[in-house]
C-alpha positions as CSV (number, residue, x, y, z in Angstrom):
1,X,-25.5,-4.0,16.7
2,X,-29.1,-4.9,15.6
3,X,-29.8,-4.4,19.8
4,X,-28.7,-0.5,19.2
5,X,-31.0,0.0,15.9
6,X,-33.9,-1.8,17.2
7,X,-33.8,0.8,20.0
8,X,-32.9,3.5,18.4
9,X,-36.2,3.1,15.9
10,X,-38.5,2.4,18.9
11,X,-37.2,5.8,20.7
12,X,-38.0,7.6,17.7
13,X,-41.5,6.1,17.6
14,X,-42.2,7.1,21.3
15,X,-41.2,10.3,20.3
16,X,-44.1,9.8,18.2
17,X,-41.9,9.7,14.6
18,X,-44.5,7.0,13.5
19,X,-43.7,7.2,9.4
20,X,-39.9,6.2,9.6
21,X,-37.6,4.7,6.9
22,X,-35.5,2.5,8.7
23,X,-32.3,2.8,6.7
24,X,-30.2,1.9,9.3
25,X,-27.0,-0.5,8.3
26,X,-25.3,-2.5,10.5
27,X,-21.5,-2.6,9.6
28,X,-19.6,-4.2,8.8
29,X,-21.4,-5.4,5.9
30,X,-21.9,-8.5,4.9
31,X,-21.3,-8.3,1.2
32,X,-17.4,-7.9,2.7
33,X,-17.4,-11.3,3.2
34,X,-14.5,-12.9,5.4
35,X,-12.3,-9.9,4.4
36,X,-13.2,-7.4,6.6
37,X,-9.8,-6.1,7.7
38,X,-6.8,-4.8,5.4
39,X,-2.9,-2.9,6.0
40,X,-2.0,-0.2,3.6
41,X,0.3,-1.1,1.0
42,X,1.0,1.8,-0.7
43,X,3.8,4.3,1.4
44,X,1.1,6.8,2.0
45,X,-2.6,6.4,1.2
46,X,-5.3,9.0,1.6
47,X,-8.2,8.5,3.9
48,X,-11.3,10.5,2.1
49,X,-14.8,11.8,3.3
50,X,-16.1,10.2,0.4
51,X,-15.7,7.9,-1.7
52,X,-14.7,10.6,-4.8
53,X,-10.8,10.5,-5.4
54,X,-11.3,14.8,-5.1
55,X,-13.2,14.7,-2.2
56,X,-11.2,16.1,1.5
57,X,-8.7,14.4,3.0
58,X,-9.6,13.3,6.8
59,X,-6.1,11.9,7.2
60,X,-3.3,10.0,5.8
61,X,-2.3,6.4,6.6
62,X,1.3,4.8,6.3
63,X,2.7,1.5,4.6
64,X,2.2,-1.3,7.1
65,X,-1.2,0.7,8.8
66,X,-3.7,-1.4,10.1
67,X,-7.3,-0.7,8.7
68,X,-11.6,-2.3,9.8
69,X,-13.0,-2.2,6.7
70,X,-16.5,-1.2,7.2
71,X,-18.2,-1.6,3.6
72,X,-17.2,-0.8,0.3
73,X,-18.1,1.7,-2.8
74,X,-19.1,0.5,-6.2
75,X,-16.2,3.0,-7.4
76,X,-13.1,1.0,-5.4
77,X,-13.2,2.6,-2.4
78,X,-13.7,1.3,1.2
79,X,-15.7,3.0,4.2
80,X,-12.6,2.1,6.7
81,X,-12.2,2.8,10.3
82,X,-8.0,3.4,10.9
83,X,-5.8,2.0,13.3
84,X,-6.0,5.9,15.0
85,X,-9.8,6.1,14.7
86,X,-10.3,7.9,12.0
87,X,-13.5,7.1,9.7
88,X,-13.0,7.7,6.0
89,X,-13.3,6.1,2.6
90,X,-10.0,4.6,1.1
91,X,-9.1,3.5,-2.6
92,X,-8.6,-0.2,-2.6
93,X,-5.5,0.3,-4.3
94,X,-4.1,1.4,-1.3
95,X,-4.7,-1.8,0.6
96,X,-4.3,-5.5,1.2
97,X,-7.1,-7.2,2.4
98,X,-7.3,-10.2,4.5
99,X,-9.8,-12.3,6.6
100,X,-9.7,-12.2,10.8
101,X,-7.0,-15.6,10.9
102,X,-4.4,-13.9,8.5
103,X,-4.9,-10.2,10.0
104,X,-4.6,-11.8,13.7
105,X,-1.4,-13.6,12.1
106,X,0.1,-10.3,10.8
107,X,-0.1,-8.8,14.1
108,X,1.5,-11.4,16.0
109,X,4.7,-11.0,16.7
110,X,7.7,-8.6,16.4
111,X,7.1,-5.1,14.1
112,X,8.8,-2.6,13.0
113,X,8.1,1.5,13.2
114,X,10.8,3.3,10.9
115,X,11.8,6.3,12.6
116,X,13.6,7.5,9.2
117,X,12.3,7.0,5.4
118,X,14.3,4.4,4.1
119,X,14.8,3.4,0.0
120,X,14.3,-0.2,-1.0
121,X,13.7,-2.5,-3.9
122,X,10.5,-3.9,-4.0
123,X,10.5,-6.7,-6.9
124,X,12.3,-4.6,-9.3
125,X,10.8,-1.2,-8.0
126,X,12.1,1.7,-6.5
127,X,10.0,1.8,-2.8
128,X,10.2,5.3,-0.4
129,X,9.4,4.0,3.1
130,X,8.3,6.3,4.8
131,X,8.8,7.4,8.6
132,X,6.0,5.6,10.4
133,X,5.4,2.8,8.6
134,X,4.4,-0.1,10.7
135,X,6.4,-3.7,9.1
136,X,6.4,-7.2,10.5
137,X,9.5,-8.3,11.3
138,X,11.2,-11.8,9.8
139,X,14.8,-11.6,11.4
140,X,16.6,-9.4,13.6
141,X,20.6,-9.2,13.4
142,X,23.5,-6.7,14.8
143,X,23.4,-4.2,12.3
144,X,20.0,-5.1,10.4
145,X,16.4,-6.1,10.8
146,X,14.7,-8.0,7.9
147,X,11.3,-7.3,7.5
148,X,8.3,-7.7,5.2
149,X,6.3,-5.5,3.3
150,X,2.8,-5.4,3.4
151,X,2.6,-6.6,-0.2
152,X,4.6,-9.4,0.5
153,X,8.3,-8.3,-0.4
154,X,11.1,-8.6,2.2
155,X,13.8,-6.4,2.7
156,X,16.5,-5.7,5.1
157,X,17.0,-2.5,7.2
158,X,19.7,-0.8,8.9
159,X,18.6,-1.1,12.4
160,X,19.5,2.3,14.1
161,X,16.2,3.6,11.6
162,X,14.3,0.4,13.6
163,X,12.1,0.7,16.4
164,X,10.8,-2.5,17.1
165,X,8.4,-3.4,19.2
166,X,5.8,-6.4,20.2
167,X,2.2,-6.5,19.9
168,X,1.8,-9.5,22.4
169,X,-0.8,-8.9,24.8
170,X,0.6,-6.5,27.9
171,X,0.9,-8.7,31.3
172,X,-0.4,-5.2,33.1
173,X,-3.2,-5.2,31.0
174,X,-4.2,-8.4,30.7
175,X,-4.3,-8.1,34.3
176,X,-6.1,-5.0,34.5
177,X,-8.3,-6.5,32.2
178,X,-9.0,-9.6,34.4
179,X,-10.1,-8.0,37.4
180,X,-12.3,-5.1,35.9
181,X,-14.5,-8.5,34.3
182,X,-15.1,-9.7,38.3
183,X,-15.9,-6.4,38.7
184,X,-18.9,-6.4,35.8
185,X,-22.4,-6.0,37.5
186,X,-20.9,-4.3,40.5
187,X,-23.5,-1.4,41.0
188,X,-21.8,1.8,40.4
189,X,-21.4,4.5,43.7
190,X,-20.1,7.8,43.0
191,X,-16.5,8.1,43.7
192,X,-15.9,4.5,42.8
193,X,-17.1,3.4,46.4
């Protein structure tokens, strides 16, 4: 937030830093546009702490993973934040970006989490699943759950290797949620009193 940089320049200068270079970018940037969010389409895809393809790997991300881009390399990559919190820089290979409507749309609704890696035909090629990934469901049945693919693909799965599960806001939360915003400018007493 420009609120936090503006502040965080004047502290430095009443620390009597008077020379600075303020360098400081807000992100996400704006030469992202309206696409500032992406799901990994790729089974696995490395998450980087740079933006070299031989650089260490922070963590590794799963087909169906939900990603904030945060700004992106000349080279292809992206500075992402993941859906577990990691920061790290990943190829944009790896992903399918989107703008806020059609990531708010893909996380709507009924998903999958495979608790098995799973072999599939993606539009004529041979697809791993692996355990973990995260796909939006299209149908459930007795024995099978259809799903699709991040890049677009639908397939059906045997649904004892299906864990589904609903992204729709939690009623306890939502609660929680509601009274914790009367509770906003309530002075603070040790103890909670």
């Amino acid at each position: 937030y420009d609120e936090i940089r503006n502040a965080l320049v004047e502290c430095f200068r009443l620390l009597g830093f008077h020379n600075l270079e303020d360098e400081i970018e807000i992100l996400p940037s704006k030469n992202l546009g309206e696409e500032k969010y992406a799901v990994l389409k790729a089974p696995h895809g490395l998450v980087l702490s740079a933006p070299i393809r031989n650089s260490e790997v922070v963590t590794e991300g799963v087909l169906g993973e939900t990603v904030f881009l945060l700004k992106r390399s000349e080279n292809g990559f992206y500075l992402s934040h993941t859906s577990d919190g990691y920061l790290g820089y990943i190829h944009s290979s790896f992903l399918h970006t989107m703008d806020e409507e059609d990531f708010t749309q893909f996380r709507n609704g009924d998903h999958v989490c495979l608790l098995a890696e799973f072999p599939v035909k993606d539009r004529g090629n041979d697809l791993l699943l692996p355990i973990g990934a995260d796909l939006k469901v299209v149908e459930c049945e007795i024995d099978t759950v259809t799903v699709r693919l991040s890049g677009g693909g639908i397939v059906s799965l045997p649904r004892p290797i299906c864990k589904i599960y609903s992204d729709e806001p939690n009623v306890r939360l939502e609660r929680a949620i509601q009274v914790a915003q009367q509770l906003i400018g309530t002075p603070y007493r040790w103890g909670g009193k």
